[in-house]
N, C-alpha and C positions, 0 to 999 in steps of 0.2 A: 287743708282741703286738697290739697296735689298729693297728700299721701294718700286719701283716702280713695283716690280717684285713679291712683294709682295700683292701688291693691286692688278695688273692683276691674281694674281692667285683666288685674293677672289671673283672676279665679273667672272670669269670662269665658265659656266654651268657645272655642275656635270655630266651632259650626256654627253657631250666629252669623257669620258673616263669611262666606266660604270663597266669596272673591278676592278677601285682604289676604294676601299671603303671610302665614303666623312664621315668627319668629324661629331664628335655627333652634333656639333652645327648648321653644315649644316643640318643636318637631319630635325633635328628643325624646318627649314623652308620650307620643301620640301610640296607642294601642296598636298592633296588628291583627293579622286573624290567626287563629294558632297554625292555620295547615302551610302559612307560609314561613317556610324553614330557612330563607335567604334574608327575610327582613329582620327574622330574631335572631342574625349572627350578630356576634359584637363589633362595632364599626371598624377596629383595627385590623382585625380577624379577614373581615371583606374588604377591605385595602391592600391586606395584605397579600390576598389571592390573587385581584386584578390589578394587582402590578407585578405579581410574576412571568418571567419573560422569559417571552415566545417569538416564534417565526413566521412568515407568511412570505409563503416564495410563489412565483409567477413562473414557472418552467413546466408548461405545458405545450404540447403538441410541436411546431416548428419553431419555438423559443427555448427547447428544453437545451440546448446546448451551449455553455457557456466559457467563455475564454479563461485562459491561467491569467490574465490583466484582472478581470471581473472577480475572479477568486482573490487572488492576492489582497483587491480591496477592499473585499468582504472580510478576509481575516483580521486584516489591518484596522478597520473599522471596530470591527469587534471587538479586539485589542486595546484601543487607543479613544473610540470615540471621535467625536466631531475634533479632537486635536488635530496637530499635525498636518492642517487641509486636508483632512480625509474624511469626505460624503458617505451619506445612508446610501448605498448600492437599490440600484431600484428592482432588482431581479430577487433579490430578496431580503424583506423589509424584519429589525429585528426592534422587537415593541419591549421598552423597558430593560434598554444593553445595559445599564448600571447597576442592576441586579444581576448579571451575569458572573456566577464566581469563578470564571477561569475558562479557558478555552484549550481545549487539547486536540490536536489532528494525528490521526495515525496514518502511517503513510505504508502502504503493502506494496513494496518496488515491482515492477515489471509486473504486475497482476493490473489486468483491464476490465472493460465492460465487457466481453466475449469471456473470459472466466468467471464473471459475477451469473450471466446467463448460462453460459453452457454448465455448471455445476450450482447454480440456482437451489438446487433441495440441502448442500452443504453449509450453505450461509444461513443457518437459520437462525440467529442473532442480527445478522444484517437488515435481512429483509424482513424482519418484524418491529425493530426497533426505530429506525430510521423512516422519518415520513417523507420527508424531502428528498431527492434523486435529483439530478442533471450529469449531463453528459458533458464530459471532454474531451479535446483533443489528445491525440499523443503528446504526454510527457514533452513541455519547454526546456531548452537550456539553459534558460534564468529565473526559473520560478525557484526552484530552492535554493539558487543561490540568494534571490531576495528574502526568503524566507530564513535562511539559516545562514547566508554566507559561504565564501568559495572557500573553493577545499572539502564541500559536506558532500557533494552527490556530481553529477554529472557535469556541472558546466564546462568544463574543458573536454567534450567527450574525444574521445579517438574515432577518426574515418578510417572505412574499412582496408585502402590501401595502405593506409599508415597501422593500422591492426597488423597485415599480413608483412610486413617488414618488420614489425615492434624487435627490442631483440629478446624479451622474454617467450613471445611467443615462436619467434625464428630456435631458440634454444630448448625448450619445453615443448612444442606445439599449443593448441587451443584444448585440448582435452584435459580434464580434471585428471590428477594420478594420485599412485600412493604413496608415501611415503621415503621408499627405497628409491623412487626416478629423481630424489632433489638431494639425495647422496652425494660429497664429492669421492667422485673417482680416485684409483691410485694417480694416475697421470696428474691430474688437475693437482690432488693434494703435491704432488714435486713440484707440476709449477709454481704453484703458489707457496713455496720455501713451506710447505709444513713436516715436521718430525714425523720422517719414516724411520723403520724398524733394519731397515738394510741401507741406512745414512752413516758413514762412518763417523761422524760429529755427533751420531746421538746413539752412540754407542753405550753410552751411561746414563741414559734416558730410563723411566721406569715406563712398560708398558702397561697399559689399563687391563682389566680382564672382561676379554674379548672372545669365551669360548663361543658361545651360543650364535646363532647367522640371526642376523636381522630381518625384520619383516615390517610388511605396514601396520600393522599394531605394536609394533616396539616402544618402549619408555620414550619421552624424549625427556631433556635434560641444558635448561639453558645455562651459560656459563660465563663469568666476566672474570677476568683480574685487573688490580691494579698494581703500576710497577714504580720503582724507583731509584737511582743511576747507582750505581758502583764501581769501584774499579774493574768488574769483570763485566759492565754494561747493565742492562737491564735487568732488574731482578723482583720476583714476589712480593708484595707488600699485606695485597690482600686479595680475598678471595670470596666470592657469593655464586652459589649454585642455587636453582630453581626447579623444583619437580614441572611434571608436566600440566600440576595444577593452579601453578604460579606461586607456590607453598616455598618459602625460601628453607632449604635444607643446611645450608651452610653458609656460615657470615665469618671468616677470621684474618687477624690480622697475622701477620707472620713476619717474623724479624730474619734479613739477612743475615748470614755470616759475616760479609766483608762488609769495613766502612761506609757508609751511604755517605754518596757527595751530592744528591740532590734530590728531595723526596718528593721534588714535584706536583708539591700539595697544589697546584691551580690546578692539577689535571686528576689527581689521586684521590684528595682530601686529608693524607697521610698528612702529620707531620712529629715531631721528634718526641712528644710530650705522648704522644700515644701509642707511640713504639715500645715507650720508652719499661713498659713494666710486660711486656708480651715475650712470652717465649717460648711459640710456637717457632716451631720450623719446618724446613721445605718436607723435608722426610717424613714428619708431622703429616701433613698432607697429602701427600702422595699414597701415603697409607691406607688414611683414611677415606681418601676416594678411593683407591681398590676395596674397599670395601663398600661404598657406598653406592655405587651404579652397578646395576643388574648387569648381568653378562651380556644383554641384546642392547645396553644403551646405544642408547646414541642422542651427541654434546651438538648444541645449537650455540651458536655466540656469532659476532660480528668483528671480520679480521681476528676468527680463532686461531691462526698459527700464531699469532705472537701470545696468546694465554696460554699456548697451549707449550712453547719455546718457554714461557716465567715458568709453567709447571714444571719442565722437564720431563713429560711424557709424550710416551707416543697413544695416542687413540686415532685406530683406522675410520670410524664411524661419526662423519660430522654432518651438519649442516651449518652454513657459512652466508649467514645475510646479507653480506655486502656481496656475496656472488650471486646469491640466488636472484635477487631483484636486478638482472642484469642489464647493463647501460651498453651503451656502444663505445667502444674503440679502446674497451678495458677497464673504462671509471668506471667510479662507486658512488653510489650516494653516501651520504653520513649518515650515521643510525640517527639523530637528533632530528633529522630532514623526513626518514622512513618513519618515524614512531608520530610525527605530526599529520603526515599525510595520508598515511594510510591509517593507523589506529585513533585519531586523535587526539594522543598525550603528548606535554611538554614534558620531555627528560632536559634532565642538565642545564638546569638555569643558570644564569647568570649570578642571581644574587643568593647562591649555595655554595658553600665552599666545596669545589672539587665534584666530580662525579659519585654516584650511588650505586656502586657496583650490581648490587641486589634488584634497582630499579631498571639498572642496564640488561638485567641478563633478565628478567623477565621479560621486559620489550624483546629483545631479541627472539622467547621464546616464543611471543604470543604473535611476534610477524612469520615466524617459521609456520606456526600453525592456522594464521589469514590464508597464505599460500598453497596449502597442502588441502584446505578445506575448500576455498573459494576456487581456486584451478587458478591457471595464467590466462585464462581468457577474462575475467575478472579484473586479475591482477592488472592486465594489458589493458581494462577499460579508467582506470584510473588516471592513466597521463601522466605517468610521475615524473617525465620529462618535462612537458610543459608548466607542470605545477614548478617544480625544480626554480625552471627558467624566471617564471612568474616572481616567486619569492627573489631571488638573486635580485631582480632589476628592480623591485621594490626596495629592497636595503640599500642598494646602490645609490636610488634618485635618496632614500634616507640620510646613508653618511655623505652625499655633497651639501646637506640642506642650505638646497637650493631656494632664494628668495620667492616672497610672494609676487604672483603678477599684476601691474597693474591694472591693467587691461581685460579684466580676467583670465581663466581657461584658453587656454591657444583653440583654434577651429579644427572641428576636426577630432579632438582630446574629452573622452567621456569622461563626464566627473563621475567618481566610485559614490554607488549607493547604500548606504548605512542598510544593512538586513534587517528583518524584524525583528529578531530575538536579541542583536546588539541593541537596536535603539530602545525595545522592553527594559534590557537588563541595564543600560545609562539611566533610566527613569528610575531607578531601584526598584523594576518589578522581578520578579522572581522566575526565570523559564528555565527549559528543560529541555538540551535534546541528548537524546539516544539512537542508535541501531544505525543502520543504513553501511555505508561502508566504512563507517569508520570504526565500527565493535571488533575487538578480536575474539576469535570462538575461545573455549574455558578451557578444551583440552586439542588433545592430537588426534580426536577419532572423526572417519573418514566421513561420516555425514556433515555435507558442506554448510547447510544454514539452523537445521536444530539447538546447534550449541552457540550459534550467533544469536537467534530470534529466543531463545532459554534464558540467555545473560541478560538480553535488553529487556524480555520481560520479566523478568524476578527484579531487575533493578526498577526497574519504573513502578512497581506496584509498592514499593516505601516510597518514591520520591515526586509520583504525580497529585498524590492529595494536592501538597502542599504547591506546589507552583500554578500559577496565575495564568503561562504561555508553556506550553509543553507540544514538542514535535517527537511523533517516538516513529520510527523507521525498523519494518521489519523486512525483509528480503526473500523472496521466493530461489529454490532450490537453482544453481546454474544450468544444470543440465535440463530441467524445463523450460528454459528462455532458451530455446532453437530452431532456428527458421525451417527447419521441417516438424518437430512437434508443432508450433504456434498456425501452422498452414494444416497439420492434420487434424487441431481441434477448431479450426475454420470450417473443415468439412465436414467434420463430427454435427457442429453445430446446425449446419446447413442442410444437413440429412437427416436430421431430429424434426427439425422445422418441417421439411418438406414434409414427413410422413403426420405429423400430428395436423398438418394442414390437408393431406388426403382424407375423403371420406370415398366406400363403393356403396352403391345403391343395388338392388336388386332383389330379388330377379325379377325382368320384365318381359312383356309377350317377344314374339319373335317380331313384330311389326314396329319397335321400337322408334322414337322419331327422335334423335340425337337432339333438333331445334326446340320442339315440345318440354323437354327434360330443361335442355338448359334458362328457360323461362320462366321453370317449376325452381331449382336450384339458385337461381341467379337472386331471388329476393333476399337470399341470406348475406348479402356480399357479392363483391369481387371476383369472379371466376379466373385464374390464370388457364386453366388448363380442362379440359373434356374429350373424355371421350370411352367409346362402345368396348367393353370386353366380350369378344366370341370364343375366348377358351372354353368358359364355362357351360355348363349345358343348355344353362338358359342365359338370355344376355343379362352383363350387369354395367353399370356404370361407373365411372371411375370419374372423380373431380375435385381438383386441388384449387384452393383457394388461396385466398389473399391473404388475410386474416385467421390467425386462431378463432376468437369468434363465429365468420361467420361459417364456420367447419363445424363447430358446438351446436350453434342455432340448430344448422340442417338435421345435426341426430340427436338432437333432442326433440326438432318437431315432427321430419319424417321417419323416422325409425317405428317400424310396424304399419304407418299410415299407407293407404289407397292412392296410388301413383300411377297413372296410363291405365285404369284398370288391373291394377296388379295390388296388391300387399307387400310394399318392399320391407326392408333389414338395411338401415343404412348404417354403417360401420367406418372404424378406421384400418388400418392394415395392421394383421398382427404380426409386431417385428420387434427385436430386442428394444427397440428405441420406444414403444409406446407401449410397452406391457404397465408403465405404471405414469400412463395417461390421465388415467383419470383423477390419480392422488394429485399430480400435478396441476391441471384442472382447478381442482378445490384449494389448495394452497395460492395458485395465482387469483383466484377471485376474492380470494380473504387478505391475497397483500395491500399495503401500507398505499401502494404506489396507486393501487385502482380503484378506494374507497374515494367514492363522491364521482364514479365515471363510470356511462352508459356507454353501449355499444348502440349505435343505433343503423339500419339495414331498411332497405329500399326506398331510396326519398327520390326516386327520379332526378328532374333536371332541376331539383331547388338549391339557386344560387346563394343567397346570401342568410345569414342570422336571425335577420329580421322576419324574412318571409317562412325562416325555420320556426321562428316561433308562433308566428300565426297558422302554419300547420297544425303544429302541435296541442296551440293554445298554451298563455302563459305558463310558462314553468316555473314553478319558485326557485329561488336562489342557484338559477345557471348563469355560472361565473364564465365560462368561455367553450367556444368549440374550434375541433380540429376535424378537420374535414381534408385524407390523404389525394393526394393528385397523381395523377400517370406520372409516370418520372419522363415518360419518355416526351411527350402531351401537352403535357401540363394540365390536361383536363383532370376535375374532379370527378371523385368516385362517388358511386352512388352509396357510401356508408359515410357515419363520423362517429366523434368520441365526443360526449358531452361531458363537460364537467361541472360537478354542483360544488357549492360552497359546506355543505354538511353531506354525509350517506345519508340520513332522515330524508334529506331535500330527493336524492338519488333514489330510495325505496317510494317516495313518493310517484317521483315520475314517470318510474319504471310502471308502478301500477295503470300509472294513467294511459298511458301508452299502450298497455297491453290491454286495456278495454278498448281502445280505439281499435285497436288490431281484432281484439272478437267482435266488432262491431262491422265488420269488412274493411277494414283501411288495413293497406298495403305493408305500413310499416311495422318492422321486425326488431326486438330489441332485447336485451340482457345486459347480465354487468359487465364490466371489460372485464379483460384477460391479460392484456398484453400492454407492457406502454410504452406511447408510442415514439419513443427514442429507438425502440427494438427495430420499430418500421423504417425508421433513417439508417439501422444496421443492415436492415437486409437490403435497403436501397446501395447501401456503398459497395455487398459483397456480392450484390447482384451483377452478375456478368452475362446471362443468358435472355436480356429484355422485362427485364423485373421477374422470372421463374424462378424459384426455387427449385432447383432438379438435383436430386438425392446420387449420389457418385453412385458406378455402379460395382456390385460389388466382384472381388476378382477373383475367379476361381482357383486360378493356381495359387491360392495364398497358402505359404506354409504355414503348418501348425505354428513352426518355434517364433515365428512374426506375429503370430494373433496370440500366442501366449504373452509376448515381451510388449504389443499395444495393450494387454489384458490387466499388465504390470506395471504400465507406465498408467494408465487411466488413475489405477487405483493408488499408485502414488500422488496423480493429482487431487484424488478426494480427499485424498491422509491431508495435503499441506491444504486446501481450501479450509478443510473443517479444523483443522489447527490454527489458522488463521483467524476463524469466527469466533472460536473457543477463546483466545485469549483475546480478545477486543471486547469481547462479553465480560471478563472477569476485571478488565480496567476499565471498561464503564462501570461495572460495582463498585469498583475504589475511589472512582470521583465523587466528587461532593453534587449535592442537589443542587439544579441551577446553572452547570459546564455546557458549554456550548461543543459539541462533540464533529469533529469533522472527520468523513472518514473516506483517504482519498485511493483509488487503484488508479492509478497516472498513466497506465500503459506504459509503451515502451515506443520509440521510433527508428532504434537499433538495428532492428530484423527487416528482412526484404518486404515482409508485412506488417506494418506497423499497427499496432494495438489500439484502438480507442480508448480514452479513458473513461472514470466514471467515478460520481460524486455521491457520498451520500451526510446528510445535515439530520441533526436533531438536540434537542437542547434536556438534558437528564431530568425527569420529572415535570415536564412539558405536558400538557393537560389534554382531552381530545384537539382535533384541529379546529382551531378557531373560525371565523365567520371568513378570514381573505386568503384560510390556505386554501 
C-alpha cells in the first residue's frame, strides 16, 4: 500500500497543489517557455557564469582617491585571500577572488595621471579596457618596497642636496652622454697602473689594433680573466670575452709557461686536472684577440688593468666599472655588490667553485651599458651608497648572531616586513618580477629605455602566463622626467583645458546687457569667466566655464538659437589645441570611466539627494551623486554628476529629464565628459582662484624652440603609445580571469610632483555589474 501510494504521489502534477513547494528534483523537470534562453542553459553552465569574478569599486566623486596603504591591501587580498589577517578592502569589493587565475600589475615609472590626460587619445588600450580608475598620490617610498622588497625601486631615494654632491654626478654631471665621456683618459689610465704604450715595463706588450677613432656607436666588448701565481707573479689562466650582445665570443683556458705554485681555484675555478691537457698559450691569444675586436673597440671589464697586465696588452680604449660607478675618497664597490644592485643578478656564489669568467664579463658589460643608456642622473637615483651601507650592517648584525631578545624588539627598532612576492613565493606560489631598475638594456645604443622596456617585455610575454603574482616595471625615457618638461606639460594641459572650456557667442545687437547673457549661459553650468568682445564688428561674447560639459550643453543648445534678439553661432576658439575637439568629445562620452554618469545643470539652491530626487522624481538605479563645491567657499555649485548603477538606468534618466526640461523645468543635462578626479586636478593646479587661464603665448619664440617643443611632444606620443601597445599585447597573453592592475605612480622627485593614477579590471569580466 506505501508503494502504491507512493507512486501516485510521483506521477501527481505539481499544479494540484501550487502552495506545497515540489521537490528539488521535481523542479528538474519542470518545462520552460522556449523564448527563455537563461533557464534552458545547463545548470553547471549558469554556475559557472555567476561565479566568475568581478569588481565593484566605490571611487566616485570625492572618494576617487585612494592611498598606496589602500592599494597594497587590495593587492594583498587579492593575492592571499582572507589569510594572513588581510580583509575585503571596502573601496573595492572583489566577488568570487577564488576564481581569480592570477593577478599581474604593470607598473609605468614616473608616468602620472597628467600623462594619462594630457595624451588621453594615445592610450587607447587603457582607456577602453579598464572600467575601474582612482587616483593617487605621488609615488610612496614603501610601496614597492612592500610589494617587491628593497633594493627593487626607490626606497632609499636620494635628496636633492645629496644628488648635487653624489660623486657620480660631481664626475659625470646629470646629463645623459655618449659613450666616449665614460672613456678612461690617458691620465686616469697611468693612474690607475694600466699598460701604456710609452711604459718602459711594457715594452714587450702586444698592442691591440687600434687604427680606427672611437665614437658612440662603437662595438663594445666586456672582458674578464682569471689568473694563477707563478714564479713570475700573476699570470693567465683563462679568458672570456662578450660581444656587445652578451654572445660569449670567447671562453679558453691557457696554460702558463712557468710552474704554477698556486691556481687559486677558490677565486679562478682553475685547478690542475683541467690544465692539465690545454695547450693554449698566451701568444695563442694575443693573436687571436687582434684579430677578434674591430679597430673601434672598446674593452668593458672591472679593475681592467690587472686583465689586461695577465694579457700583456696594451689597449688605449676601456671602460672600467669599478671607476665608472664612482664612490668617494677613491673606493670601489665590488662587481658582486654592482650586479645585485643595480641589475638584479647574483654572480659568484658561494656554493660554485670559483668565479665564471664569462658570467663576469657580461655583468660587467651589461652595468657599462645601464650607465651609458640610463645617464648618471639615474645612476645617482639608486643610492648605491646607502644600499652599500644597508647590506654591510645587515651581514654584520648576521656574522655576530646575535641572541633572541627576550623582551622583544628594543623601542624604537622597526621589525623588517616580509614583501609580497617573498611571502607569494615561501607559499610555493609562483611570481614574477621584471623591468624597473634593475633590467640592463641588451645592447650599447644610445636610446636610454627602448632596449630596457624591449628586454622586459619580450621576457615577460613567455613567463607571465604561467605565474600567479607577477609585477612587470617598465620605465619612461630620463630625459622626460625634468622639472621643466613635467611643468611645461602642466601648462600644455592647462591651456588645452582652458580653450576646450571657452565657448564665443555671437554676434549680438549693440545694446548688449553682459547680466542678461550671463543668466542665459549660466543654466549650463558654472561660469568662471565673462565677458563683451568689441573687437569684432559686432559684439560677441566670450565665456569659460567650469566644466567640459557645461561648454558642450551651451553649443549644442545655443548654436544657431535666438539670443537678445539676435541669431547667435556659439563656438569654441579655433586653436591648434581644439581643432580635434570634437573627436575628443566622442571618445570621452563613450569612455569606460563615464558610462552610467549624467552631467546634470541648473538645480539652484538644492541641497541635499534626497530633495534631488524628489525634484527629479524617482530615478531607477542612482547609486550616488557628486555635487563640486567652490574651493574657495565651500559652497556648492549649481551642477552634479549622477551616477547610475547600469548606462540602461543612465539613457533612461537622461530621457526623463530632458522631457522635463521640454516641459519648462529649468534643468539641463547630458552624459558626462570628464571624471571627476580631473576636477580635483584642476582644483590642485589651480593657482588663479579656481581659473583656468591658458599662458600666453610668446612672441619672440624662436623657430629652433617651437621645432625642438614640436620634437619633444612627439616623442611623448611615440613612448605613451608604446606604453599602451605593449600592456595591450600582455593583457592577450594572460589567461581569462587575471586580475590586471595597471599602475602610473607619478613621481615626487621633481619641484612638481606628479599625481598618480590607477586603473583595475579583471580579463573577461562581463558588462559592469549591478554595484559598479
Amino acid at each position: 500500500m506505501a508503494a502504491e501510494t507512493q507512486a501516485i504521489k510521483n506521477k501527481r502534477p505539481f499544479e494540484e497543489n501550487e502552495n506545497v513547494e515540489a521537490p528539488q528534483r521535481i523542479k528538474k523537470k519542470r518545462k520552460v517557455a522556449e523564448n527563455n534562453v537563461c533557464q534552458r542553459l545547463p545548470k553547471a553552465k549558469l554556475l559557472s557564469e555567476e561565479k566568475k569574478p568581478h569588481l565593484s569599486a566605490e571611487v566616485f566623486g570625492e572618494d576617487c582617491e585612494i592611498s598606496y596603504s589602500q592599494l597594497y591591501q587590495f593587492l594583498k587580498y587579492s593575492a592571499l585571500g582572507k589569510h594572513d589577517n588581510v580583509s575585503q578592502p571596502s573601496w573595492c569589493r572583489i566577488h568570487h577572488r577564488r576564481r581569480l587565475a592570477g593577478v599581474a600589475v604593470v607598473v609605468l615609472r614616473d608616468v602620472g595621471q597628467l600623462h594619462f590626460y594630457r595624451f588621453y587619445m594615445q592610450f587607447k588600450h587603457l582607456r577602453k579596457t579598464y572600467r575601474h580608475r582612482f587616483s593617487l598620490p605621488p609615488i610612496s617610498d614603501d610601496f614597492m618596497e612592500k610589494l617587491c622588497g628593497a633594493g627593487i625601486n626607490d626606497a632609499q631615494q636620494i635628496g636633492r642636496q645629496a644628488m648635487k654632491n653624489d660623486p657620480i654626478i660631481r664626475k659625470y654631471g646629470d646629463e645623459r652622454r655618449g659613450l666616449c665621456s665614460y672613456l678612461l683618459t690617458p691620465e686616469e689610465m697611468c693612474r690607475y697602473d694600466y699598460p701604456l704604450e710609452d711604459d718602459g715595463n711594457c715594452s714587450h706588450f702586444v698592442r691591440a689594433c687600434c687604427s680606427n677613432p672611437v665614437t658612440d656607436n662603437s662595438p663594445l666588448f666586456g672582458l674578464d680573466c682569471e689568473m694563477c701565481l707563478t714564479d713570475k707573479g700573476s699570470e693567465l689562466t683563462q679568458i672570456s670575452v662578450v660581444d656587445a650582445g652578451g654572445q660569449c665570443i670567447m671562453n679558453e683556458l691557457v696554460k702558463p709557461k712557468l710552474p704554477i705554485r698556486n691556481y687559486l681555484t677558490s677565486y679562478s675555478g682553475v685547478t690542475e686536472e683541467l690544465l692539465l691537457p690545454v695547450t693554449t698559450t698566451l701568444a695563442d691569444i694575443q693573436g687571436r684577440l687582434k684579430k677578434l675586436l674591430p679597430a673601434d673597440a672598446v674593452l668593458v671589464g672591472h679593475s681592467l688593468n690587472f686583465d689586461l697586465r695577465a694579457l700583456e696588452m696594451v689597449h688605449p680604449r676601456v671602460i672600467d666599472t669599478s671607476l665608472l660607478f664612482a664612490r668617494k675618497g677613491g673606493r670601489r664597490f665590488k662587481l658582486k655588490f654592482l650586479a645585485e644592485a643595480v641589475l638584479g643578478k647574483e654572480i659568484q656564489r658561494e656554493d660554485k667553485k670559483g668565479h665564471d669568467p664569462t658570467e663576469d664579463a657580461r655583468c660587467t658589460l651589461e652595468l657599462a651599458q645601464y650607465f651609458i643608456n640610463q645617464g648618471p642622473r639615474k645612476v645617482a637615483e639608486l643610492n648605491l651608497e646607502a644600499r652599500w651601507l644597508q647590506q654591510r650592517n645587515a651581514g654584520e648584525e648576521q656574522s655576530c648572531g646575535l641572541p633572541k631578545q627576550k623582551n622583544g624588539p628594543q623601542k624604537g627598532v622597526q621589525k623588517p616586513t616580509q614583501c609580497l612576492l617573498n611571502l607569494l613565493h615561501s607559499m610555493g606560489r609562483k611570481t614574477l618580477l621584471l623591468g624597473g631598475q634593475n633590467e640592463a638594456p641588451s645592447s650599447n645604443r644610445l636610446n636610454p629605455t627602448d632596449p630596457l622596456n624591449k628586454q622586459v617585455f619580450q621576457s615577460t610575454l613567455g613567463e607571465i602566463p604561467g605565474s600567479s603574482f607577477s609585477v612587470i616595471q617598465f620605465a619612461l625615457d630620463s630625459k622626460h622626467v625634468t622639472p621643466d618638461l613635467i611643468a611645461e606639460m602642466g601648462s600644455k594641459m592647462r591651456a588645452k583645458l582652458a580653450n576646450m572650456l571657452t565657448v564665443y557667442a555671437g554676434p549680438f545687437g549693440k545694446d548688449v546687457c553682459l547680466k542678461s547673457m550671463k543668466r542665459t549661459f549660466k543654466k549650463y553650468g558654472h561660469i568662471q569667466s565673462m565677458k563683451i568682445l568689441t573687437e569684432t564688428f559686432k559684439p560677441h561674447v566670450c565665456i569659460q566655464y567650469e566644466v567640459l560639459e557645461a561648454a558642450q550643453l551651451a553649443v549644442e543648445s545655443l548654436n544657431g538659437a535666438e539670443v537678445g534678439g539676435s541669431f547667435i553661432k556659439v563656438q569654441r576658439p579655433v586653436t591648434e589645441m581644439t581643432l580635434d575637439c570634437e573627436i575628443l568629445v566622442k571618445e570621452l562620452e563613450r569612455d569606460a570611466d563615464n558610462e552610467g554618469v549624467l552631467y546634470l545643470a541648473g538645480l539652484g539652491k538644492t541641497p541635499t539627494e534626497t530633495e534631488l530626487q524628489e525634484k527629479l522624481g524617482r530615478l531607477k538605479d542612482l547609486s550616488s551623486v557628486f555635487r563640486p563645491r567652490d574651493p574657495r567657499t565651500g559652497r556648492e555649485r549649481n551642477y552634479c554628476f549622477l551616477k547610475f548603477q547600469t548606462t540602461e538606468s543612465a539613457s533612461s534618466a537622461l530621457k526623463t529629464i530632458e522631457e522635463q526640461t521640454a516641459r519648462g523645468s529649468k534643468l539641463q543635462s547630458r552624459r558626462a565628459l570628464t571624471p571627476t578626479r580631473l576636477h580635483q586636478w584642476v582644483s590642485c593646479v589651480n593657482q588663479n582662484g579656481g581659473k583656468l587661464a591658458a599662458p600666453r603665448p610668446c612672441h619672440g619664440t624662436r623657430l629652433q624652440e617651437e621645432q625642438q617643443s614640436f620634437a619633444v611632444e612627439q616623442d611623448f606620443k611615440k613612448a605613451m603609445k608604446a606604453f599602451d601597445r605593449r600592456v595591450k599585447k600582455l593583457y592577450r597573453s594572460l589567461p581569462d580571469h587575471t586580475l590586471c592592475v595597471i599602475l602610473l605612480p607619478g613621481t615626487n622627485r621633481l619641484s612638481e610632483s606628479l599625481q598618480g593614477f590607477g586603473l583595475l579590471g579583471i580579463k573577461g569580466e562581463n558588462a559592469p555589474h549591478s554595484s559598479c
